[in-house]
N, C-alpha and C positions, 0 to 999 in steps of 0.2 A: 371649454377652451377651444378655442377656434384655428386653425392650422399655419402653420408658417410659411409665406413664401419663399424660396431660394433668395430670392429678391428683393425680400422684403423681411427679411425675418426681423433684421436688426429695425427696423422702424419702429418696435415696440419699445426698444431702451432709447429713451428719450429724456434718460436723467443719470446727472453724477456732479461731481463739484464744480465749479468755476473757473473755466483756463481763462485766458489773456492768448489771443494768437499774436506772433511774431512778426512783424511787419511785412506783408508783401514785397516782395522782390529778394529777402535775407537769403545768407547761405550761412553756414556753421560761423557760428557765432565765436569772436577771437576772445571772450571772455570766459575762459574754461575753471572748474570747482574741482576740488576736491571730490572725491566718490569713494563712497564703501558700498554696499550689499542691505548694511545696517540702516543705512537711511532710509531706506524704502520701508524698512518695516516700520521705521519710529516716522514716517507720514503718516504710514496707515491707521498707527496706532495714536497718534495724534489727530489726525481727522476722526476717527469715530468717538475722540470725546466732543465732536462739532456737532451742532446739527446740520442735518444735509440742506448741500446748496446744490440745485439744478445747477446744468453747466447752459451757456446761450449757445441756442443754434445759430446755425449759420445763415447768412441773406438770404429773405424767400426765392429771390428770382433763381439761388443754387437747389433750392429745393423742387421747384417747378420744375426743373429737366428732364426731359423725357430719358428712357430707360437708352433711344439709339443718341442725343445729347450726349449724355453723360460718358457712356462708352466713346464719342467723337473724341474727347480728351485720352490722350496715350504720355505715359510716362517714359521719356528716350533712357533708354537703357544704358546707353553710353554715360550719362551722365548721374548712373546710381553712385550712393555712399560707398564710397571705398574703389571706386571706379579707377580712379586714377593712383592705385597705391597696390602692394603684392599682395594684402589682402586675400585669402581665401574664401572670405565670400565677397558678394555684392550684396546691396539693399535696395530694392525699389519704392514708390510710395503710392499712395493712390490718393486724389482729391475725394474730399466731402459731396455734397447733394444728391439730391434724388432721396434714394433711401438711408443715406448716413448725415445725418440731422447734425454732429457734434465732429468738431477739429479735437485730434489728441496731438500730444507736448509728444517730440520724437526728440531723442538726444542721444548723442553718441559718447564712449567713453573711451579714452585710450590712456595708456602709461598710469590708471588709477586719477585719472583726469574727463571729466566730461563739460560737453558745451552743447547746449539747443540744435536742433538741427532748422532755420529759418523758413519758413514756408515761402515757395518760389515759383508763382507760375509760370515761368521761363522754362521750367525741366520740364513742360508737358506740350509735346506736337497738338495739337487742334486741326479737325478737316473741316471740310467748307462748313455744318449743318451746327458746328459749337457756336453756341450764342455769345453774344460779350456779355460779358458778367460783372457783378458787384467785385469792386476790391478792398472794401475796406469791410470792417466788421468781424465776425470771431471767427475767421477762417483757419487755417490749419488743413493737416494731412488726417485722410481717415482711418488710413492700416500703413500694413507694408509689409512687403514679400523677401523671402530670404531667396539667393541662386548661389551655387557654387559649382564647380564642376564633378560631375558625376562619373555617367556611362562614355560621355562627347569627350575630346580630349582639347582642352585648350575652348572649352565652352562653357557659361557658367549657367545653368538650369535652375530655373525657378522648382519647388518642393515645399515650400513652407508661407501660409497667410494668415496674417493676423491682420483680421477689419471687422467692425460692427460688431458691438455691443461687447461681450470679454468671449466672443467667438473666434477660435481659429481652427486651422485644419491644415495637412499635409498627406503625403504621399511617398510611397518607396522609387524606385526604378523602375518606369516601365508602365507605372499606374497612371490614373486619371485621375484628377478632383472628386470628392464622393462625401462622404459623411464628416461631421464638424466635432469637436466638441467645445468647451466651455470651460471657463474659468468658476464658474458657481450657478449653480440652478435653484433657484426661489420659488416656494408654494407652485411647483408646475400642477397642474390640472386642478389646482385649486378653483373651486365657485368663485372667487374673488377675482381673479384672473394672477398672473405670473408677473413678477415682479423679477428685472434683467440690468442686474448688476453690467458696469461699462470695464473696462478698461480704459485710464483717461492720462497715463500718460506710459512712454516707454526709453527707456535707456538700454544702450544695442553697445555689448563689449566686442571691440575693434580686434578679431581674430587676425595671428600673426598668419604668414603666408602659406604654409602648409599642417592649419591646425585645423582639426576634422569635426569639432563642435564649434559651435556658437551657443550664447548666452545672450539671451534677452529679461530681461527684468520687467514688469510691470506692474502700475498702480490699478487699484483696482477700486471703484465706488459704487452706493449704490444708498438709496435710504434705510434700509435695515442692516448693512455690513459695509466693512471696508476689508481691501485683502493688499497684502503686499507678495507677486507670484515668481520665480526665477527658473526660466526652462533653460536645460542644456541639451540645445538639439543636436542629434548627430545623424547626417543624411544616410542611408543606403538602400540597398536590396529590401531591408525595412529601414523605416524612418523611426528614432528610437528617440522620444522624449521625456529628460526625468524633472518632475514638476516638485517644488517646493514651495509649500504657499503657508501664510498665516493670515490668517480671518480674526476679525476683530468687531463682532457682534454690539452694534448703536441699538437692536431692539433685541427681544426675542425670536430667535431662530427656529422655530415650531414644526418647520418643513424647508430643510432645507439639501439640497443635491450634489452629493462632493463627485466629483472625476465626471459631470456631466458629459452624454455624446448624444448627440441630434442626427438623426436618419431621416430617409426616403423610401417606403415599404406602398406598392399603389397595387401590385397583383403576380399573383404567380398560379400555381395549377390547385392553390387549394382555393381561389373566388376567382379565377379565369374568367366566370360565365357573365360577372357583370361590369365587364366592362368590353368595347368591343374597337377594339386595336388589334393591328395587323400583328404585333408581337408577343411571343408566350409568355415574355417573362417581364416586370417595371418594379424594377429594385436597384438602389444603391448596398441596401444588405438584406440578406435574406432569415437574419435569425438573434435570437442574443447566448452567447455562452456564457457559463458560469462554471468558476472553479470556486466550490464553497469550502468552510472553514473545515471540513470533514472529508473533504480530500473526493467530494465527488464532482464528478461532470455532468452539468446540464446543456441541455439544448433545444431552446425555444424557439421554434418557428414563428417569424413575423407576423401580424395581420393587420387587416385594414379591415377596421370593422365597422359595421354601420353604425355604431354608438361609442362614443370614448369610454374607454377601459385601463384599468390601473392595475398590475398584476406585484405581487410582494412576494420576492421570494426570500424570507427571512433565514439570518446567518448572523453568525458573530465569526470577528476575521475574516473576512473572505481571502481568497488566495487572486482572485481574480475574475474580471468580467468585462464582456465587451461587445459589439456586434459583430458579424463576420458577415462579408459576399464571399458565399461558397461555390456559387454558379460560377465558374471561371471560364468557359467556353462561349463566343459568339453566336453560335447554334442556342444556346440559352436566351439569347434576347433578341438578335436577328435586327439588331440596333445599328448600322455603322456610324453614326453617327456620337450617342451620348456613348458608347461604349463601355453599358455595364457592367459586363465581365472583368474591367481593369479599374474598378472602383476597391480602395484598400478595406480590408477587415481593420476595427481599431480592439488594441487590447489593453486593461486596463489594471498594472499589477500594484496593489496596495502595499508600501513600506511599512513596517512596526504593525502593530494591532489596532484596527479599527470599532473594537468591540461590536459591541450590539448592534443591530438595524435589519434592515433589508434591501435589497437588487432591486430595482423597483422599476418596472418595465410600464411608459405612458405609450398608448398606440391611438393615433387621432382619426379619424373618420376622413377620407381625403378623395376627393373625384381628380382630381389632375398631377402631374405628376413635379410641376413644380411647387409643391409643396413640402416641408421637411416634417413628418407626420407621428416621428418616432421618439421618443426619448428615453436614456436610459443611465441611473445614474444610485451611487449608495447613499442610503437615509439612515441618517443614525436614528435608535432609538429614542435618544434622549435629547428634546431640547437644548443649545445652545443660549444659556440667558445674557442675558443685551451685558454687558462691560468683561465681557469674558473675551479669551483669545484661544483660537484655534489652532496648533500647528499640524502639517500634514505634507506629506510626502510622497510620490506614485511613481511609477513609469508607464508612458504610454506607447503602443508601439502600431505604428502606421503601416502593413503590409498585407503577409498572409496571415494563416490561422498561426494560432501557437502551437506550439512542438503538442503530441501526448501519443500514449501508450495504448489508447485505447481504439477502436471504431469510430468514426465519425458518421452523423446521419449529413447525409449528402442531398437529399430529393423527398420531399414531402406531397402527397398530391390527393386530393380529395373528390368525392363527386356521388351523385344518386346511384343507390345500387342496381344493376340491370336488371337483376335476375330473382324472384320470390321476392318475400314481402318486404314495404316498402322501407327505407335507412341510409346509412350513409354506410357507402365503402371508400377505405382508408388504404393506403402505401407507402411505405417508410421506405425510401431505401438507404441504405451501411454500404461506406466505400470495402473496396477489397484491403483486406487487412488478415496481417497471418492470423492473428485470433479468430479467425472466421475463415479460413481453411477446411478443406474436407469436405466430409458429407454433412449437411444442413441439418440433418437431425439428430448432430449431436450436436448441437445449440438449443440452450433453453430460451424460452420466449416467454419472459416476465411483462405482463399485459395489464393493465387495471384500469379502475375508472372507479372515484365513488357515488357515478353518478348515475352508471348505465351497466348493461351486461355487454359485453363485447362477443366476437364469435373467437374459437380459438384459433383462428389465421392459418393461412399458408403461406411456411416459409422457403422460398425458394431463390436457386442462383439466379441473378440477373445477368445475360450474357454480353449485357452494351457496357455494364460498367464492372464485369468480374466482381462484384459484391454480391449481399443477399440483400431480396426484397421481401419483408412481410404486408401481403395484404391480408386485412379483417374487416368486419363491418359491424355497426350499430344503431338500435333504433332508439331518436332522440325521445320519444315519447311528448312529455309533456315538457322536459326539459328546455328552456330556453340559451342554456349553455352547458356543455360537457369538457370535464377534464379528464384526459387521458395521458398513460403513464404507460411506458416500454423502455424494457432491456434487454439487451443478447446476454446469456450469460454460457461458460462452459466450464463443467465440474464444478461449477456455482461460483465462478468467482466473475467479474465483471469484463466482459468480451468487447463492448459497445459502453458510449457515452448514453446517458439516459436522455429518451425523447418527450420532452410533456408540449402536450399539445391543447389549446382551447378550442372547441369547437362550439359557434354562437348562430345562434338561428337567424 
């Protein structure tokens, strides 16, 4: 499996059902339907007794645009959906080509009423370097951003994008654009390669003037599933989305990825050495957390590893899972510019019981850093067979970490040992937390490995981050990969989230 561009991610879903674009020049169409909730699921469930039709791209010469082209086109903000109305949000939209190959069907819903929203290139300024383009053919809009007023007062901020492929992503207060996730993840790092359900149409319910969610609904296709999806976003300090979706499996589902999230992991201080940039740290997140069906906490340090690797950390129920940027200071990346410190952690809380599967952590081999290298998402056990239906329910939350009781591991860092014979020495370090209080030796240091002997570490206070730091070390041997496993514990009950770490030659 070969790595995704930021920019190019979505160029790999190049298939879903057949739209019909709107005529050039349209605006909301006077011919408005009836809408329920239930329609959406009975397309989905209707399309998947079809067989799959690719949808038509859109005119090569949209395709051709260069990346500063494409960007020449701007959406006038002044003239988003709901612009001219008390509306509490706006809607922006973004044009097709370059890397978005396919127009999706946007519609708006009001009073239990919706009508198309017309494809109009009149909403979009152009500077000198926009070429003229094709106007006729299966054009259409390829996402669209949600704004509403936040922290500004009397200003309405963008925080929420949904474009390309059934990718969207958002943001709390305060944050930056950073990690995505997805409507459905297919055979990811499969030999065969990924297979990238679209999102191919969307119906946007018309929030009254001081109402604090929005609701978007989406179609969802693909050759192996069709899904009908319904977020209720609610903007803030975190961005809190609760997902409802039903899947409706046209084949066998053998590998398939529910609450998918897509990262950015290029380097931090445990592979510093091979890469040579001015900054310590090239991450949009730096780990994945798991709250398992057993009520314990994991926390896996990112990698970018020279080989794709697939890690399963098997559960029935999970209570939750997701990635987190714990780096939160500028001194961590020395970036001003992408500013990875202010990239959101996403968290991923499963409604009802998900039975059997596993967290399943894909980490891709990546040299540059715009590519999205990471993914992570829950795999059931069991098959999904082709005329079956899925229902499923989540909440996603776009900010910091989530709340817990425990220690968190804050700083991982690796590197040849100085001193005697030759190994790896290792650094954990645990924020300050009352559970970790006192003298440092009364914390036990639960340490393992069943692959190697480890040394039994010294643990001591850190005085930059008032936490404790255990460094140990170990010799890989002939080992071409080592799993390693740490806990604080005091009077044996659990002080620190558990640290497991891979380590790969």
């Amino acid at each position: 499996m070969s790595t995704l561009s930021r920019r190019a991610f979505v160029a790999s879903a190049l298939s879903s059902t057949l739209l019909t674009a709107l005529p050039t020049g349209a605006t909301e169409s006077p011919q408005p339907a009836a809408f329920d909730p239930a329609q959406v699921i009975a397309r989905a469930r209707a399309l998947a007794t079809q067989g799959y039709q690719p949808r038509q791209q859109v005119p090569q010469d949209w395709l051709d645009l260069t990346y500063d082209q494409y960007k020449a086109h701007r959406f006038r903000t002044k003239d988003a959906i709901w612009s001219k109305t008390d509306s509490s949000y706006n809607v922006d939209l973004f044009l097709p080509g370059l890397y978005f190959r396919h127009a999706v069907q946007v519609n708006t819903v009001k009073d239990g009423m919706t009508r198309p929203f017309g494809f109009d290139m009149a909403l979009f300024d152009r500077s000198e370097i926009a070429p003229p383009l094709s106007t006729t053919g299966a054009l259409g809009y390829s996402g669209l951003r949600l704004r509403t007023q936040l922290d500004q007062p009397n200003k309405k901020t963008e925080f929420c994008v949904f474009q390309g492929a059934s990718y969207f992503r958002a943001i709390g207060i305060g944050q930056a654009y950073g990690l995505s996730a997805r409507g459905l993840a297919l055979k990811t790092g499969d030999p065969m390669g990924e297979e990238f359900p679209d999102f191919i149409e969307f119906w946007l319910e018309a929030p009254g003037p001081n109402q604090r969610s929005m609701v978007v609904h989406a179609l969802m296709d693909s050759p192996s599933v069709t899904g009908a999806y319904r977020f209720t976003i609610t903007p803030g300090a975190t961005t809190v989305m609760d997902v409802e979706a039903h899947l409706f499996a046209r084949e066998d589902l053998t590998h398939a990825g529910l609450a998918p999230l897509t990262s950015m992991f290029l380097f931090d201080r445990t592979n510093r050495n091979r890469f040579d940039d001015f900054r310590p740290n090239v991450h949009d997140s730096d780990g994945m957390l798991i709250l398992n069906g057993n009520g314990e906490r994991l926390w896996r340090p990112l990698a970018n590893p020279v080989h794709l690797q697939i890690s399963s950390f098997v559960d029935e129920n999970p209570r939750g899972f997701g990635l987190m940027q714990r780096s939160r200071n500028l001194q961590d990346f020395e970036d001003l510019e992408a500013n990875y410190h202010r990239r959101p952690s996403l968290w991923v809380e499963p409604k009802g019981n998900w039975g059997k599967g596993a967290v399943t952590l894909v980490e891709i081999p990546a040299d540059k850093e715009i590519y999205d290298n990471i993914v992570a998402y829950w795999r059931p056990q069991d098959t999904l067979p082709a005329g079956t239906e899925l229902p499923l329910s989540y909440r996603l939350s776009w900010g910091e970490d989530p709340e817990m009781d425990l220690a968190r591991v804050i700083d991982t860092a690796a590197g040849a040992r100085i001193f005697g014979e030759p190994g790896r020495l290792m650094t954990v370090d645990f924020e300050a937390h009352p559970l970790l209080d006192g003298d440092p030796e009364d914390i036990e240091v639960h340490l393992s490995s069943p692959h190697v002997e480890t040394s039994e570490g010294v643990l001591q206070r850190n005085p930059a981050t008032g936490g404790l730091r255990l460094a140990f070390s170990f010799a890989p041997n002939e080992e071409n990969h080592v799993e390693l496993r740490l806990q604080l514990r005091r009077n044996g009950a659990a002080a620190s989230e558990v640290w497991l770490y891979r380590w790969t030659a």
